[in-house]
Backbone as a printed PyTorch tensor [residue, N CA C, xyz], in Angstrom:
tensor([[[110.3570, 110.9600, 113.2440],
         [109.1390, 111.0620, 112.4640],
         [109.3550, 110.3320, 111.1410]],

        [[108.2980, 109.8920, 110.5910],
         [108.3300, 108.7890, 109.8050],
         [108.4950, 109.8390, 108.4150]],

        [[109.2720, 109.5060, 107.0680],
         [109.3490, 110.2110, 105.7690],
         [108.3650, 109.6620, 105.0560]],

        [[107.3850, 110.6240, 104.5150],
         [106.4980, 110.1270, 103.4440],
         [106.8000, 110.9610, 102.2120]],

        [[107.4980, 110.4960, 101.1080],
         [107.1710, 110.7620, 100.1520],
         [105.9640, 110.8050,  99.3410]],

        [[105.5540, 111.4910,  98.2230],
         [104.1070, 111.5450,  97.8200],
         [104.3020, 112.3090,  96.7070]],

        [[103.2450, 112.0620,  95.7350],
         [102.9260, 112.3930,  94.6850],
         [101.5310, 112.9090,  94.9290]],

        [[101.1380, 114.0750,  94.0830],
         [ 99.4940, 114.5950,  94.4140],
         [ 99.2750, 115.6910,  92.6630]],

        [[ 98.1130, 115.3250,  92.6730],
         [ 98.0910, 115.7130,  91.1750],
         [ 96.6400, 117.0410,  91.1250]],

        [[ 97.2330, 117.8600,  90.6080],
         [ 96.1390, 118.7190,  90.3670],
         [ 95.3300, 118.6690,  88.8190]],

        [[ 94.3930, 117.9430,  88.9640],
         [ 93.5940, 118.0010,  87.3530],
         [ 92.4610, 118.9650,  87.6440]],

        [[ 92.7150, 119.2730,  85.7600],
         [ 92.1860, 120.4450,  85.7430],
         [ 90.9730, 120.1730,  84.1380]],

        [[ 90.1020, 120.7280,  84.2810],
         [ 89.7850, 120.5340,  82.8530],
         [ 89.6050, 121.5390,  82.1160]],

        [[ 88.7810, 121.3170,  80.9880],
         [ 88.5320, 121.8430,  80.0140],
         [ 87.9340, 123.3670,  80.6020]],

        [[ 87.3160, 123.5960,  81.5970],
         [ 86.7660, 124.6740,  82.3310],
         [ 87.8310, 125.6530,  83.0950]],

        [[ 88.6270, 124.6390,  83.6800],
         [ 89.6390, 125.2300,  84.7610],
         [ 89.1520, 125.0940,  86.0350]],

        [[ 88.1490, 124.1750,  86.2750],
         [ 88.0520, 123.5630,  87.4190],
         [ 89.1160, 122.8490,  87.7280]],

        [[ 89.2830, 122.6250,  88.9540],
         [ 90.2520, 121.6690,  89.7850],
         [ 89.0950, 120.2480,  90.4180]],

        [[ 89.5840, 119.2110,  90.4110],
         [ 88.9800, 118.4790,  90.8140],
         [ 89.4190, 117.7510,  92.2350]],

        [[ 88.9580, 117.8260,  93.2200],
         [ 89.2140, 117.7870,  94.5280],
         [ 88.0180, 116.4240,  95.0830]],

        [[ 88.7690, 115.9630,  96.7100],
         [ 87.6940, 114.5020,  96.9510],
         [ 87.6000, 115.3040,  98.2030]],

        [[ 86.4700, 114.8390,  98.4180],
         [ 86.0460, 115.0270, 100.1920],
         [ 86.1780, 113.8310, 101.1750]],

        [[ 87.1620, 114.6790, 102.1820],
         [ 87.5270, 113.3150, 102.9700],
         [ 86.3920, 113.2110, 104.2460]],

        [[ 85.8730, 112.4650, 104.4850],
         [ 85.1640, 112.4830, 106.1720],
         [ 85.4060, 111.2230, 106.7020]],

        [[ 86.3220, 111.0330, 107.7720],
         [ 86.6990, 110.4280, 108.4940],
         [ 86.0690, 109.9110, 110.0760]],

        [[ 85.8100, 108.8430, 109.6850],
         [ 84.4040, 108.6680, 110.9740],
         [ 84.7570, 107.4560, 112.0160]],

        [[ 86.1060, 107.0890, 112.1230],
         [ 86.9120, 106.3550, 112.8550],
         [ 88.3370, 106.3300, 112.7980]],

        [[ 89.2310, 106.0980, 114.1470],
         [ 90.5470, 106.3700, 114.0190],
         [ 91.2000, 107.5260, 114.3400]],

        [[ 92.2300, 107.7550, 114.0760],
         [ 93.1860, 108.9400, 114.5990],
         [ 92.5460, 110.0500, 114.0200]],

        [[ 91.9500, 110.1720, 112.8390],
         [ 91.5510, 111.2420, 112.3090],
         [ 89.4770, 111.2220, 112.1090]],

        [[ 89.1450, 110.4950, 113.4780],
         [ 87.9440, 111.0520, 113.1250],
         [ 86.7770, 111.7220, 113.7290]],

        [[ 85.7270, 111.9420, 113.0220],
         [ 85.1160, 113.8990, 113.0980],
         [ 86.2810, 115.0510, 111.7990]],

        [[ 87.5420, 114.5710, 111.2290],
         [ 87.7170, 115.1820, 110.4580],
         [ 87.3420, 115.2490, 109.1040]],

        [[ 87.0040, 116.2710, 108.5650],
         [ 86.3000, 116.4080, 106.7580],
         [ 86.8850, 117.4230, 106.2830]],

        [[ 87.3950, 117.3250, 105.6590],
         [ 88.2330, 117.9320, 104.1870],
         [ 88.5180, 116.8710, 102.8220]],

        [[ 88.6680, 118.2610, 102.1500],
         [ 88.7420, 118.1240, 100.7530],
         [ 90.3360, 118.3880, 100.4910]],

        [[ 90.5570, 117.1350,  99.1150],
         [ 91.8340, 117.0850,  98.4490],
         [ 92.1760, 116.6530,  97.2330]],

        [[ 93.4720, 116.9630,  96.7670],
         [ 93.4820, 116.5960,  95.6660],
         [ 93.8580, 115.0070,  95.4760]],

        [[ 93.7710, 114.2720,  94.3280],
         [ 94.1290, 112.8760,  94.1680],
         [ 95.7780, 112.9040,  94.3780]],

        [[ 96.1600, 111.4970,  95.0820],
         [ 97.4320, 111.8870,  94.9760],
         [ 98.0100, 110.3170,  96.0900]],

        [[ 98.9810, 110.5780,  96.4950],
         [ 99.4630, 109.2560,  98.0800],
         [100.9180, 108.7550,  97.7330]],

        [[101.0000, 108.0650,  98.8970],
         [102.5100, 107.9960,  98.8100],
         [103.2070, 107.2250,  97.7160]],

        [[104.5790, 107.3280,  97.9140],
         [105.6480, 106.1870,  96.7280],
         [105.6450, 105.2570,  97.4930]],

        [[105.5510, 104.0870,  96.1370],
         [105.7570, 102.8710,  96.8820],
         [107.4710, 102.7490,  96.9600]],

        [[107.7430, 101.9310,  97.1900],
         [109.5400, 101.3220,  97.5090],
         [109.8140, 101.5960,  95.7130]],

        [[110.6390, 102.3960,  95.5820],
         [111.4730, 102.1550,  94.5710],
         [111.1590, 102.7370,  93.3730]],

        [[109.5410, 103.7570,  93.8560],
         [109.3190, 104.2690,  92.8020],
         [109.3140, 105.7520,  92.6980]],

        [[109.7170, 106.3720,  91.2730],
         [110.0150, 107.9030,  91.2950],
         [108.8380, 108.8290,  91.7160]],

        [[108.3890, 110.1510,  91.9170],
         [107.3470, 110.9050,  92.0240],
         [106.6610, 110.8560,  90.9300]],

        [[107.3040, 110.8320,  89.9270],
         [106.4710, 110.9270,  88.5830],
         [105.9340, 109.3460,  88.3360]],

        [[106.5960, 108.5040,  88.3750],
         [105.8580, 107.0110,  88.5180],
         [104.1650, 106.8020,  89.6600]],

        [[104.5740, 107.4140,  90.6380],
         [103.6510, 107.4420,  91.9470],
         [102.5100, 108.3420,  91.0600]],

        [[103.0470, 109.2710,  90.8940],
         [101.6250, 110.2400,  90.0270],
         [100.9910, 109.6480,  89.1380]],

        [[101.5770, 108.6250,  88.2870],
         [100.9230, 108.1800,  87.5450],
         [ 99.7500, 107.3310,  87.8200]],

        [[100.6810, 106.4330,  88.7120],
         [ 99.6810, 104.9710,  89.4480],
         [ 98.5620, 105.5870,  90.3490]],

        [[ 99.0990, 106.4270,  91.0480],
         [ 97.8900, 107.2860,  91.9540],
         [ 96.8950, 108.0160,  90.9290]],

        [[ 96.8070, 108.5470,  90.0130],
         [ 95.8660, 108.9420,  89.2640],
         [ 95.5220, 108.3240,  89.1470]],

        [[ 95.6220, 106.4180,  87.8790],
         [ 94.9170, 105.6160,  87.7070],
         [ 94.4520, 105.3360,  88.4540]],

        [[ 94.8120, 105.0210,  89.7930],
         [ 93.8100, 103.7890,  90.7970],
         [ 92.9540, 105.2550,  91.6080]],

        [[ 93.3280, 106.2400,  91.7050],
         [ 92.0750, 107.8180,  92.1990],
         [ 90.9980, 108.2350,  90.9360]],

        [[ 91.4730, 108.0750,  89.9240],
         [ 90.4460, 108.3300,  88.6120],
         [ 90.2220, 107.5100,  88.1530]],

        [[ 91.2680, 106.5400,  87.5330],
         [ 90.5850, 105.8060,  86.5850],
         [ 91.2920, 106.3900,  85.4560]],

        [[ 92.1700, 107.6400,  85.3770],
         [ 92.3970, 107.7560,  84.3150],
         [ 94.4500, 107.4200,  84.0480]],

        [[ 94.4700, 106.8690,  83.1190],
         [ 95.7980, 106.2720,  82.4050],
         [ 96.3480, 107.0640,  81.5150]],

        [[ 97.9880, 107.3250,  82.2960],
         [ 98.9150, 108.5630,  81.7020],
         [ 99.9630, 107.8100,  81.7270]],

        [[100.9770, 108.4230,  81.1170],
         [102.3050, 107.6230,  80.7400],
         [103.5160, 108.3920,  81.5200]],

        [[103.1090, 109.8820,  81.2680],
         [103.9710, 110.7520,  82.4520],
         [103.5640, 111.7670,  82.7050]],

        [[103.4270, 112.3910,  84.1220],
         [102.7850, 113.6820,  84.5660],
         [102.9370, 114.8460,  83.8100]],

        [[104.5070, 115.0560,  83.5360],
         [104.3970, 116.3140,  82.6160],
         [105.6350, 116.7800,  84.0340]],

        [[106.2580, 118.1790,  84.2080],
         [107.0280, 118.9200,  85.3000],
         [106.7980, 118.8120,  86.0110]],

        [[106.9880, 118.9800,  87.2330],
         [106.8200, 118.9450,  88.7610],
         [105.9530, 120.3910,  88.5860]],

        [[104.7420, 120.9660,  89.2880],
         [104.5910, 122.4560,  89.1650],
         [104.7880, 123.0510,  90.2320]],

        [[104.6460, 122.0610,  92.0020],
         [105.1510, 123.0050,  93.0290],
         [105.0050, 121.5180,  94.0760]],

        [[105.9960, 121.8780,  94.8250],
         [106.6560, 121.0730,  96.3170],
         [106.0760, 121.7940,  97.7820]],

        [[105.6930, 120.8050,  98.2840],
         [105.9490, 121.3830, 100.1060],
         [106.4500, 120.2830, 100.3930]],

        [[106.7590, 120.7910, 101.9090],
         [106.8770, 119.6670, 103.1230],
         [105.8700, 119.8390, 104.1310]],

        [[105.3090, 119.1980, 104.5800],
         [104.3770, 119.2130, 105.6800],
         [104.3230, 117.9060, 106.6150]],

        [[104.3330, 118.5530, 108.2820],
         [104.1870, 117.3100, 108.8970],
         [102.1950, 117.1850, 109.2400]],

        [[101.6310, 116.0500, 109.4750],
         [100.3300, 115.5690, 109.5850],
         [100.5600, 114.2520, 109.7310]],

        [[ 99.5620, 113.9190, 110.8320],
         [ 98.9750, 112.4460, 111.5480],
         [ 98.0710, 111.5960, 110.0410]],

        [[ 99.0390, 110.4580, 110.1490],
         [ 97.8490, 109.7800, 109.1590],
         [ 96.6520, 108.8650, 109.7850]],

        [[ 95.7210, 108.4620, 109.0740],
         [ 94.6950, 108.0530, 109.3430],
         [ 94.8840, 106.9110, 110.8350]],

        [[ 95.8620, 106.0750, 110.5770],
         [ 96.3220, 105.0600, 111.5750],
         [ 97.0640, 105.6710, 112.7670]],

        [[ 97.2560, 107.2980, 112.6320],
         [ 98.1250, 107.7790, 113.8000],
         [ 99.4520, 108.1950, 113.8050]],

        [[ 99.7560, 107.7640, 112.9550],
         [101.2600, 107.5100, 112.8770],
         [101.7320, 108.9220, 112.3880]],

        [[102.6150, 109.8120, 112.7460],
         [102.6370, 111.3560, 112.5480],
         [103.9050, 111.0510, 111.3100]],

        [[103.6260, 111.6660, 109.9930],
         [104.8180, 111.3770, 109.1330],
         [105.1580, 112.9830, 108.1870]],

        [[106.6010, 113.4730, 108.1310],
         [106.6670, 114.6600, 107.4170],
         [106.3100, 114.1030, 105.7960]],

        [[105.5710, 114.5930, 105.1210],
         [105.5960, 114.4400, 103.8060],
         [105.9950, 115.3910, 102.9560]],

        [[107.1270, 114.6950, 101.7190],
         [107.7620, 115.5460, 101.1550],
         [106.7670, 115.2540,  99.4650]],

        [[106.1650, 116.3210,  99.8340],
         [105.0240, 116.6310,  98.5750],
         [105.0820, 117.2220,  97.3410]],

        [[105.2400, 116.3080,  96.1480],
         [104.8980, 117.2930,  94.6920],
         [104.1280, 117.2780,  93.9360]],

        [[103.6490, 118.0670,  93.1070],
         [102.4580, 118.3570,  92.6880],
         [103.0410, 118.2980,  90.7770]],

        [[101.7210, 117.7830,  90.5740],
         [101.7800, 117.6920,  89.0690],
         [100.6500, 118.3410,  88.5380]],

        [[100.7550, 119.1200,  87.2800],
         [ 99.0120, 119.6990,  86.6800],
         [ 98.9990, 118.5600,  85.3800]],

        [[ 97.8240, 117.9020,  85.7810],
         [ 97.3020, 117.1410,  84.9120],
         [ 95.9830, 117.9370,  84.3720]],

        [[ 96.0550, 118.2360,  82.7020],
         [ 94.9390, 118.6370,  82.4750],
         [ 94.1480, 117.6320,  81.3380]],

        [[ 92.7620, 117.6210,  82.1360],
         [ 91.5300, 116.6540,  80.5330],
         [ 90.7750, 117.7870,  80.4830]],

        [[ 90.4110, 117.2860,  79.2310],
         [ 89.1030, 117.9840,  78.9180],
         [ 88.2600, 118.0690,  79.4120]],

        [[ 87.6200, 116.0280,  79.5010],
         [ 86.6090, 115.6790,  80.3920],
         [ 87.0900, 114.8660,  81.3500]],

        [[ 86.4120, 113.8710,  82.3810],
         [ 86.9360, 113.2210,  83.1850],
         [ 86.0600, 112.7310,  83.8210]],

        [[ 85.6910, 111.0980,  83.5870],
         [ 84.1770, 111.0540,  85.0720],
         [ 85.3520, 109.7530,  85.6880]],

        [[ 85.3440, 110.7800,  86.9980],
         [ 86.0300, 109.4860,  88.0540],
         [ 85.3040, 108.3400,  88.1610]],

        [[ 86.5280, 107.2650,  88.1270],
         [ 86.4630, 105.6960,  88.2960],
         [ 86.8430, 105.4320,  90.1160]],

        [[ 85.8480, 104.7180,  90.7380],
         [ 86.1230, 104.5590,  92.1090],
         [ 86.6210, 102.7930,  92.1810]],

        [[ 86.9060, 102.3550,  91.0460],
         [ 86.8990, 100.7680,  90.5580],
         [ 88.2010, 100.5610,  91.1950]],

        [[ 89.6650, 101.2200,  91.2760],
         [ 90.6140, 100.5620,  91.5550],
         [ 90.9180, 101.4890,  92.9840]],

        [[ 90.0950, 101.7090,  93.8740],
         [ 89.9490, 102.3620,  95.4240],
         [ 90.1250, 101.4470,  96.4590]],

        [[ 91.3860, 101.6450,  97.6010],
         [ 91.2700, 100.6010,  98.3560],
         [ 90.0570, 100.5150,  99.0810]],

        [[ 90.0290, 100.2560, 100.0310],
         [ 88.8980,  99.8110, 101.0280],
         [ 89.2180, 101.1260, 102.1040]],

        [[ 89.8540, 101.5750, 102.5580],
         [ 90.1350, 102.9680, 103.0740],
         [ 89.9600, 104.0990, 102.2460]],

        [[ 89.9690, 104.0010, 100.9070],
         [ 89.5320, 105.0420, 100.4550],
         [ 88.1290, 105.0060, 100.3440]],

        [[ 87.1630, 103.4880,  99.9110],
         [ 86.0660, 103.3990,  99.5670],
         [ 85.3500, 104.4980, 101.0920]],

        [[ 85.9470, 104.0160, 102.0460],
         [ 85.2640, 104.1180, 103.3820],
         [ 85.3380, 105.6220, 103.5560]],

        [[ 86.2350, 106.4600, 103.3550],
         [ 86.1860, 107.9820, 103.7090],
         [ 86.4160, 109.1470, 102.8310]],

        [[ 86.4400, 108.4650, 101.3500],
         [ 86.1160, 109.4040, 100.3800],
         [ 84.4520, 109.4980,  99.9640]],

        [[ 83.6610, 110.6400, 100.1660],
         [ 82.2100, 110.6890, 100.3730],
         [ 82.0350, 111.5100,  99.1320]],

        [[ 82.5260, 112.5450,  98.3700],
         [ 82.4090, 112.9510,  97.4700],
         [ 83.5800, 113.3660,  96.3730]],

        [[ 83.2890, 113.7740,  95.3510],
         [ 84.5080, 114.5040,  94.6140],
         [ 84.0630, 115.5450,  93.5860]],

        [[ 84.4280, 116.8020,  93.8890],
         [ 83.3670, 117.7580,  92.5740],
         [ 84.7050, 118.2200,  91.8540]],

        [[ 84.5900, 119.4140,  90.6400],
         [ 85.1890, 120.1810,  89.8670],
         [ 84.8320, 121.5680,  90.6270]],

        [[ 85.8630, 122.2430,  91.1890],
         [ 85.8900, 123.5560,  91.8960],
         [ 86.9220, 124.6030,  90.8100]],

        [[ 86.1420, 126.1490,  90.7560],
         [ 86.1500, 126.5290,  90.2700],
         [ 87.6730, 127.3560,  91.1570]],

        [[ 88.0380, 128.7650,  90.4930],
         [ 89.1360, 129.3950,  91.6020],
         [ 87.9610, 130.1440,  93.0180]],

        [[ 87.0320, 130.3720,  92.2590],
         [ 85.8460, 131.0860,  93.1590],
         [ 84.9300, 130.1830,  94.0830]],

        [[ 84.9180, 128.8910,  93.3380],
         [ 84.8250, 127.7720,  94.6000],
         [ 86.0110, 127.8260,  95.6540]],

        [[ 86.8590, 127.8500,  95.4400],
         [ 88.2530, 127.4090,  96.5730],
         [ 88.1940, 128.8360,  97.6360]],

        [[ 87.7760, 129.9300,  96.9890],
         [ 88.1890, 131.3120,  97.3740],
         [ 86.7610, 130.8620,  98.6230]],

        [[ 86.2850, 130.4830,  98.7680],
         [ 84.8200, 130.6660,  99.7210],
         [ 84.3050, 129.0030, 100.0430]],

        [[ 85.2110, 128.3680, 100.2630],
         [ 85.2520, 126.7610, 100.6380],
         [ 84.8040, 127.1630, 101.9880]],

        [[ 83.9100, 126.5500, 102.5520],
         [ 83.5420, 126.5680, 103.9440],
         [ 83.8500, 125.1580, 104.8690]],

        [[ 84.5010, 124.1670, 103.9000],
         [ 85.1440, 122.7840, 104.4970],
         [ 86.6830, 123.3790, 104.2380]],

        [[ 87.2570, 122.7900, 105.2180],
         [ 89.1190, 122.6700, 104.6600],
         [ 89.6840, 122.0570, 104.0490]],

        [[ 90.1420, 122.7850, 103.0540],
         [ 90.6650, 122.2230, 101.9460],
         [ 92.6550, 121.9280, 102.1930]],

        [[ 93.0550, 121.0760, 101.5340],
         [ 94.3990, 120.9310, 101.5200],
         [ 95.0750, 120.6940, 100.6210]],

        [[ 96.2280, 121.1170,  99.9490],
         [ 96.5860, 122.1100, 100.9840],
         [ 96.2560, 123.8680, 100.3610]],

        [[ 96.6190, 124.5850, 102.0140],
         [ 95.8280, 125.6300, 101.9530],
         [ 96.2400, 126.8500, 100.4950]],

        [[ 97.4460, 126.8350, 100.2480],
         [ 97.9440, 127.3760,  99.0840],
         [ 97.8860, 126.5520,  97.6570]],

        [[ 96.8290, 125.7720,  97.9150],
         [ 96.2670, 125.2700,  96.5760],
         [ 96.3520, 126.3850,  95.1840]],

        [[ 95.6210, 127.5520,  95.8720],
         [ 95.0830, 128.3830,  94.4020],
         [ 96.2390, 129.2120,  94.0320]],

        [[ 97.3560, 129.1210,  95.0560],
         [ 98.4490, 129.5440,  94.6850],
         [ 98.9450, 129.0780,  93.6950]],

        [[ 99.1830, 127.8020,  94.1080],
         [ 99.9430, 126.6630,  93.5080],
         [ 99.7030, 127.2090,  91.8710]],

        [[ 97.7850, 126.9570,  91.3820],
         [ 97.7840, 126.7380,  90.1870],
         [ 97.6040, 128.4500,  89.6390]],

        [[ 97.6430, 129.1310,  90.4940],
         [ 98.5750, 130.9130,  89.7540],
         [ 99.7520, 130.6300,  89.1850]],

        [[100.6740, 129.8020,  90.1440],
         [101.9250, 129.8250,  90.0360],
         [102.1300, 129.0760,  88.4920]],

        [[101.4030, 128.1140,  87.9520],
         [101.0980, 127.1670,  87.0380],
         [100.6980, 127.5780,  85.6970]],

        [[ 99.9280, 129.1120,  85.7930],
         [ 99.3440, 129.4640,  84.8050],
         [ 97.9870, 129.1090,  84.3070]],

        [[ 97.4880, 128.2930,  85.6590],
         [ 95.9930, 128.4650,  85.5950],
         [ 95.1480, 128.8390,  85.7540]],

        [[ 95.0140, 129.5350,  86.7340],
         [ 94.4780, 130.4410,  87.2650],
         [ 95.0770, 131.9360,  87.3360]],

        [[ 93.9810, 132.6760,  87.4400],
         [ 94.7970, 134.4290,  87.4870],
         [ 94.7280, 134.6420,  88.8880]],

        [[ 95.8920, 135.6570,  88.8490],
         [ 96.3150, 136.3530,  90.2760],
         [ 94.9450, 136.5750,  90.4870]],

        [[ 94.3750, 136.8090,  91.8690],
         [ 93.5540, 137.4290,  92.3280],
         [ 93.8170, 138.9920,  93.2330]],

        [[ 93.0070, 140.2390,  92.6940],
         [ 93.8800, 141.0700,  93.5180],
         [ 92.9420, 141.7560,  94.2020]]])
């Protein structure tokens, strides 16, 4: 199985929304699938997680950082990518927080233009009652674990 490293960034703003994209996939290995995610994708050759977070924010937002800030939480997960190809990805997560933020779709490849259909600010009470699948599923964990969100009990 193929290694994907990856960087994936949880921004947050001034509210404590999380800002998440909706994927719908309407050709290829993955399509009829729709879910929502955070900005984020693999390392290129040679570059650190925290480098990848950076460049992946700019070219997913639009917005320009110099360094993520800590790692706030890791998985591994295996999943089929869009082309088929089944790869374990070794995943970390960064909390990027703005105030404000209006996504830039200007530096989007042509695969993203094609199956990213939306992107909102979700609240913890949005995520708690998502009726699309979201990924990944211990998201609201993640940003408990972070100090952004409160336990829910």
């Amino acid at each position: 199985m193929k290694q994907r490293p990856s960087s994936r960034l949880l921004v947050v703003n001034a509210q404590g929304r999380l800002l998440l994209f909706r994927f719908a996939h309407r050709t290829g290995a993955l399509a009829g699938s729709i879910f929502w995610a955070p900005p984020g994708g693999g390392l290129d050759v040679g570059e650190s997680f925290e480098q990848a977070a950076c460049r992946e924010l700019l070219e997913e937002t639009g917005l320009r950082i110099t360094h993520p800030g800590p790692q706030v939480a890791r998985r591994i997960v295996t999943f089929t990518m869009p082309d088929g190809i089944a790869v374990e990805a070794d995943e970390r997560y960064f909390l990027i927080r703005v105030s404000t933020l209006e996504v830039s779709s200007a530096l989007w490849t042509a695969e993203e233009q094609a199956v990213v259909t939306e992107h909102a600010w979700w609240s913890q009470a949005d995520l708690n009652r998502a009726s699309e699948q979201v990924w990944p599923e211990d998201m609201a964990d993640m940003l408990v674990d972070a100090g952004v969100w409160a336990a829910s009990g």
